[in-house]
N, C-alpha and C positions, 0 to 999 in steps of 0.2 A: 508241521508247518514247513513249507516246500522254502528252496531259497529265495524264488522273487519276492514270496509274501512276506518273508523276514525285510529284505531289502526296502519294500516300502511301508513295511510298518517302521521301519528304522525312521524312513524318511519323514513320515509325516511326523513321528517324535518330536524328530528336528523342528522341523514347522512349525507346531504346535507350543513348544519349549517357552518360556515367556522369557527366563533369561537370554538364551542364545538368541530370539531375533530381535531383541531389545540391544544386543551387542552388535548385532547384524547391521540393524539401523543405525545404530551410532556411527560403525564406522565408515558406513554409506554415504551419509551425511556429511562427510567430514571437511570438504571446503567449499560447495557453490553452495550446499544442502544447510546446512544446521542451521537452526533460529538465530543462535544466536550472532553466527559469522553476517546472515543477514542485516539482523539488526544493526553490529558494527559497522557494516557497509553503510546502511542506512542514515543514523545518524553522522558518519563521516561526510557525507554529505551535506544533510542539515548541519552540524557546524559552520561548512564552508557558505554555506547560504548566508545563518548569524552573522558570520565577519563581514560578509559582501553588502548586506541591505538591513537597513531599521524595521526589524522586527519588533511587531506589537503583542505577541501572543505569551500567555503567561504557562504555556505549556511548556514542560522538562524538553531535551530531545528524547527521549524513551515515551514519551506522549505522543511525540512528532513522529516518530515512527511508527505508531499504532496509527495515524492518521492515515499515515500517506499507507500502510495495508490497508485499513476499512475503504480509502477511499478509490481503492484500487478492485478492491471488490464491488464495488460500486455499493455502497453502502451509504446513508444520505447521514446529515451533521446531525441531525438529532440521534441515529443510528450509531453513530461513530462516538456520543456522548456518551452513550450506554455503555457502550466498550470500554471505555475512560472510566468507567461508574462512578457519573454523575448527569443524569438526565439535562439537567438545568445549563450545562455545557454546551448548548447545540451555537448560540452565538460564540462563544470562543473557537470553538471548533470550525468555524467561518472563519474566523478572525485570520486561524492557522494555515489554515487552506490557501488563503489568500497568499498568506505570506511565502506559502512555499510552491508559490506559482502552479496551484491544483484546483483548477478553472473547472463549473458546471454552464452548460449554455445560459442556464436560468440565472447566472449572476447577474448578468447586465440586463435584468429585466427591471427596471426602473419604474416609477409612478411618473417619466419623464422622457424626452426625447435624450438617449444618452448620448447624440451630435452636440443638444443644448449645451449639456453640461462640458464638455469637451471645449465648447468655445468660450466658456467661462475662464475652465483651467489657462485656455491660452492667452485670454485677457487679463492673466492675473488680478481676478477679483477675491473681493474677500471670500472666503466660506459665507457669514450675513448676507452677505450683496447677492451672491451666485442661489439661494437659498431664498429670496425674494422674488428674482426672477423666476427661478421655477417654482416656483408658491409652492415650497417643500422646506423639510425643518433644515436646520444643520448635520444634525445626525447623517440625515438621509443623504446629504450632498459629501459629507466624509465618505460616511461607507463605499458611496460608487466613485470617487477622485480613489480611494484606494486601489479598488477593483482594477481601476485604468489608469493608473499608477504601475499594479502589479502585472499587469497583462505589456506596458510596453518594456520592464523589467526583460519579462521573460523572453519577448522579441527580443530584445538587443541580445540576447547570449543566445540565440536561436534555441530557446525551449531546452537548453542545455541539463538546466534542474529537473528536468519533467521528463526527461528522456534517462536520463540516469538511473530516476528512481522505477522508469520501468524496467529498464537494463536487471538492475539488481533482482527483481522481482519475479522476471521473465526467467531469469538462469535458477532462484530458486523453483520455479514451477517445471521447467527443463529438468533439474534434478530429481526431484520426485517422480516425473514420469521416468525419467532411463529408470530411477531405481524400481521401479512398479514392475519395468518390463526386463530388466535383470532378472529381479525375482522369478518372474514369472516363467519366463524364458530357463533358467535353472531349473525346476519344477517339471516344465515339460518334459525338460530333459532326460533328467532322472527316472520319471517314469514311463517315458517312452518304451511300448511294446511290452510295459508289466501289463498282467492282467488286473482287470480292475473289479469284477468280482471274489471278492478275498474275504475273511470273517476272521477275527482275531480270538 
């Protein structure tokens, strides 16, 4: 065996190795990158949200921050339930969204004029009363006074919450591609100009 072919049978060793690039990754990882530096980002955030505004959702922040991934994946609440493993979560899983100002165009799709209800909210009528007028339950008039509740939240801090968690999100997906292209880039390197027919 000539020396380039020792050289890159060394190499791909290395590559190959399950320890070494499980060490590799770790230490790649190590501040925009790892799960878990995210997650801490993540829920530091959802805290500051808890303190600022009455939150309804009976989900942990470690739940809250599976959310705000799936929902960033674009992954839909019933979808996001399953993650959480529990189907029957798809309504909390709204509930949460809402709360953490993570808007789908399809919220304010009402069985109603969502102007109507808006000029309820400003007439301060009851929930019964505003619920008459649009010959719709209570429920239904909660749910969207939430929705646009939580949507002029998020205006006043100009999408503050919503841009953060993509910040966080963005630098993890940032990370993983330089590391993709470190590696990769390393790899080239290395065997740049070995011959690539070789037999061990």
């Amino acid at each position: 065996m000539d020396k380039k072919t020792e050289e890159l049978r060394d190499i791909f060793m290395d590559v190959t190795d399950e320890e070494t690039v499980t060490e590799k990754q770790a230490e790649t990882h190590g501040s925009l990158g790892s799960e878990e530096k995210v997650n801490e980002r993540l829920r530091d955030v959802i805290e500051e949200m808890r303190g600022r505004y009455d939150f309804g959702t009976s989900l942990s922040d470690d739940e809250l921050a599976t959310v705000v991934r799936q929902f960033s994946a674009g992954k839909e609440d019933n979808e996001i339930a399953d993650e959480l493993g529990d189907a029957s979560l798809g309504e909390t899983v709204f509930r949460a969204r809402i709360d953490l100002h993570l808007f789908r165009e399809s919220d304010t799709d009402a069985p109603f004029d969502i102007a109507d209800l808006k000029d309820c909210l400003v007439s301060e009528m009851s929930v019964a009363d505003c619920a008459d007028q649009l010959d719709t339950s209570e429920s239904t008039v909660r749910r969207y006074q939430r929705i646009i509740e939580a949507k002029d939240e998020a205006r006043s801090v100009n999408q503050q919450y919503t841009n953060e968690f993509e910040n966080i999100l963005q630098d993890r997906e940032l990370s993983d591609r330089m590391t993709q292209d470190i590696q990769q880039d390393g790899l080239e390197d290395a065997t740049e100009g070995m011959e690539s027919n070789v037999s061990f």
